[in-house]
N, C-alpha and C positions, 0 to 999 in steps of 0.2 A: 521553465519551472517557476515556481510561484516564491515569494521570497519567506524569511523566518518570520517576518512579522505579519503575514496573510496566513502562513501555515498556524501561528501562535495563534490570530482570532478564530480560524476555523474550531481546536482545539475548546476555544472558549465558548463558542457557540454549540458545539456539542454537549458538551457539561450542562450548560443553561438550561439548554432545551431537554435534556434527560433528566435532569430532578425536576424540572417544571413537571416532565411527562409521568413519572416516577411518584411525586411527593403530591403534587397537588396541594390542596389545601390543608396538609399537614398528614405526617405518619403518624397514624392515629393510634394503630398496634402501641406503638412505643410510647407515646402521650399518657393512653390509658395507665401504663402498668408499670412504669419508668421513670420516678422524678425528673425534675429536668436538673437538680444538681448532681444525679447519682453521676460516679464517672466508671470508667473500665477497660479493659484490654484483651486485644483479638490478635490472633494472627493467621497470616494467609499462609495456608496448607499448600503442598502440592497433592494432589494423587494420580500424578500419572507421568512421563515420562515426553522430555521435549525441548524448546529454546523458551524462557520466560520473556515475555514479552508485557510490557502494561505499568511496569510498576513506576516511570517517571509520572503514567499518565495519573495512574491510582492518587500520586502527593497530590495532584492537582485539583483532584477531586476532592480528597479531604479536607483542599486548603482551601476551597471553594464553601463545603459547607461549613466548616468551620476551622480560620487561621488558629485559631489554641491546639488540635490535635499535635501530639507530635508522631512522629513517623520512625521508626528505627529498621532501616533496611541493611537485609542481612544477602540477597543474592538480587543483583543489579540487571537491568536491562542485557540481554545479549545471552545471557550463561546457559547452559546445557542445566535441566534439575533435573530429579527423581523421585518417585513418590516418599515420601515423608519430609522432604522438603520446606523448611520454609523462610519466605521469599522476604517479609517485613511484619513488625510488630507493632499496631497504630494505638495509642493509648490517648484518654479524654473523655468527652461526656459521652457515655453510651448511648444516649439519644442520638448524638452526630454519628458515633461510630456505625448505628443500624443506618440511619438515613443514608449515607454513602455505599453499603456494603451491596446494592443488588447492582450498582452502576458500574463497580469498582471492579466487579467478581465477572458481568457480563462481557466488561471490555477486555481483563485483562483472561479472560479463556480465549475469545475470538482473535488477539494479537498472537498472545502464545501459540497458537493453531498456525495462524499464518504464518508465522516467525516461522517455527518447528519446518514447516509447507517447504517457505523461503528456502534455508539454507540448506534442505536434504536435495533441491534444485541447485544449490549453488557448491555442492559437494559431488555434483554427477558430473559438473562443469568446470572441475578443476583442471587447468595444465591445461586447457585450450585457450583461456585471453579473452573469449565470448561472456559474457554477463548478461544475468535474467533479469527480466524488467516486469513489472509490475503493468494492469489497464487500468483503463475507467471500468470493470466488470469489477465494483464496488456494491456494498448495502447502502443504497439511498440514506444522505443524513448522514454517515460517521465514515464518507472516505477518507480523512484524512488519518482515522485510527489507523486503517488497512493497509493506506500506503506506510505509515511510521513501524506499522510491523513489518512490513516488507524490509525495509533499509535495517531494521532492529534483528532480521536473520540473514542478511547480508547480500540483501538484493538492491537495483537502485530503481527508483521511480519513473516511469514515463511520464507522460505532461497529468497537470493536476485535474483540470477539467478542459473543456472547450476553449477559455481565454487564454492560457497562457502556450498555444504551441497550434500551429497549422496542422492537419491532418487530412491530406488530401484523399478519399477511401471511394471504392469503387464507385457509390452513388454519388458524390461530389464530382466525380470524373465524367458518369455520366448527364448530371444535368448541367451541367460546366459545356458540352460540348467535345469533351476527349481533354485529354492529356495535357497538350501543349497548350488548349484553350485555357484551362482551369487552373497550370502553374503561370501563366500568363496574368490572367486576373487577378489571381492573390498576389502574385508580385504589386500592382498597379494598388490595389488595394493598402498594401500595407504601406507602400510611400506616400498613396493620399492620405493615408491616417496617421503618419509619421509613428508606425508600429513596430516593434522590432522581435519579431517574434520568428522561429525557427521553421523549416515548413519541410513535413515528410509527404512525401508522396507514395501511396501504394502502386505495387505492379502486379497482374495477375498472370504477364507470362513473356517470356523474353522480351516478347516483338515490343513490351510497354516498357522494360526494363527499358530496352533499346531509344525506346521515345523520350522517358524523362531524360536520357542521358544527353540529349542534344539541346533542352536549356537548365544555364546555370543558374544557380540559385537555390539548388534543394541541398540540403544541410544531412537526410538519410532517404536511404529506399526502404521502403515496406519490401519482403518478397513473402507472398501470404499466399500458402498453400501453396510450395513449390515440393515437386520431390526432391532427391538428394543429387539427382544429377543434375537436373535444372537448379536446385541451388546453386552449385559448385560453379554451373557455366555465370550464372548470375553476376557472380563474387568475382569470379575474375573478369568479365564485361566491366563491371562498378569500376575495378582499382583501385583507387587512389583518390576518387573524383569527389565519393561522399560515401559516408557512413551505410551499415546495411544490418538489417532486421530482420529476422525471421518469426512467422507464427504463423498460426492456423493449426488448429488441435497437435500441438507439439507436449507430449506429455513426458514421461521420467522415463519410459522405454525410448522412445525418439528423440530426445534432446541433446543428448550428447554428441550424434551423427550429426547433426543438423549443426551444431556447433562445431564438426570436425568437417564441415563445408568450408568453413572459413569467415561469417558471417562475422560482426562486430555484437551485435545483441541478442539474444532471443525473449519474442513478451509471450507471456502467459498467462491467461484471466484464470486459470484453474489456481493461481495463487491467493485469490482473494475469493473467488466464487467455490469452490468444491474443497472444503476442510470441514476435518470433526473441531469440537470446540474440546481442549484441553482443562482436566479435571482439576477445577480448583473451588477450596472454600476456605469463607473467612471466620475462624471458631472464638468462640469468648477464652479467655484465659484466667 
């Protein structure tokens, strides 16, 4: 996993790059027809029903386009809201207030959505021990929003991108040479690069489970796209030896069985790839 101060630049490079993309060479709407000393007060709506998610990111934003806003938050990262809802109350120059509001409003529907996603997975998965993990099946440019709403509904992260975690997956395996070639190589790999990174291997069916299981050094098993019996037998082949994964179209009908295999994780890209975005707006007051 990548640490807080890589996660915190990502965060910041997001911002940057979204008023950049956003603002351009000035909000001209608001220029026009809006002194720049007028000031004034908005606050974020709910209209719709869910886990709120965004509103750490929102300060960031504000404080980005302008440190003088202040911020008065009334319902915190994590909470269950309802429509009429509302979430914080940002008060300052009305120019800064519209310039933040479309970045403010897009990210924190798309978090709230995955939040909401998150934790109605992490509620079918109660009293089994198993915990849903988040992919890279990310929006290009703001995965790190995706993943924070993920943990922000009470799911944990898989690796962040390519750098920080081994992922050994069927095509790795096959131009690797097979199994034992390719956890071979990334072992050799990472001592000549003095790396210290975790390394999963996928299986596509016992006989592979069977293979990783003869060298050590794999930290989890993928078991992707097993049924529930081949799970099971999977889980107990593993023991004890290394952590185990399950995914492959595992959706809110199928998760909980695949969790009652006995499995340590189940990931799911439908957490971050297939949500409505949660109804939220920012109103003058």
């Amino acid at each position: 996993m990548i640490s807080k101060a890589q996660f915190d630049k990502e965060i910041d490079l997001i911002i940057a790059n979204a008023i950049r993309e956003d603002v351009g060479d000035g909000d001209h709407s608001s220029l026009a027809c809006i002194p720049t000393s007028a000031t004034g007060k908005a606050k974020l709506l709910v209209k719709d029903e869910g886990v709120l998610a965004g509103v750490e990111f929102a300060k960031k934003v504000f404080d980005y386009v302008d440190p003088n806003m202040d911020i008065d938050v009334k319902i915190e990262d994590g909470s269950q809201v309802k429509y009429g809802d509302i979430a914080f109350f940002v008060s300052g120059s009305s120019q800064s207030i519209l310039k933040a509001e479309r970045l403010v409003l897009n990210a924190m529907q798309r978090m709230s959505a995955i939040a909401t996603k998150t934790n109605y997975f992490v509620k079918l998965l109660d009293g089994t021990g198993t915990k849903i993990l988040d992919t890279r099946k990310t929006t290009p440019g703001i995965r790190a929003l995706e993943k924070w709403a993920v943990t922000i509904g009470g799911g944990e992260n898989h690796r962040f991108a390519l750098y920080d975690m081994i992922m050994l997956k069927d095509n790795h395996i096959d131009f690797a040479g097979g199994i034992t070639s390719a956890i071979e190589k990334t072992k050799k790999y990472l001592s000549d690069n003095d790396l210290d990174l975790k390394i999963i291997v996928e299986a596509r069916n016992l006989d592979e489970i069977q293979e990783i299981l003869k060298t050590p050094g794999v930290y989890r098993i993928l078991i992707d796209n097993f049924d529930y019996d081949d799970t099971r037998t999977a889980v107990k082949l593993i023991g004890n030896t290394c952590l185990t994964e399950s995914s492959g179209g595992i959706n809110e009908k199928t998760v909980r069985k695949y969790a009652e295999c006995g499995v340590n994780y189940i990931s799911s890209g439908a957490l971050t790839h297939s949500v409505y975005n949660l109804d939220l707006s920012l109103k003058a007051v």
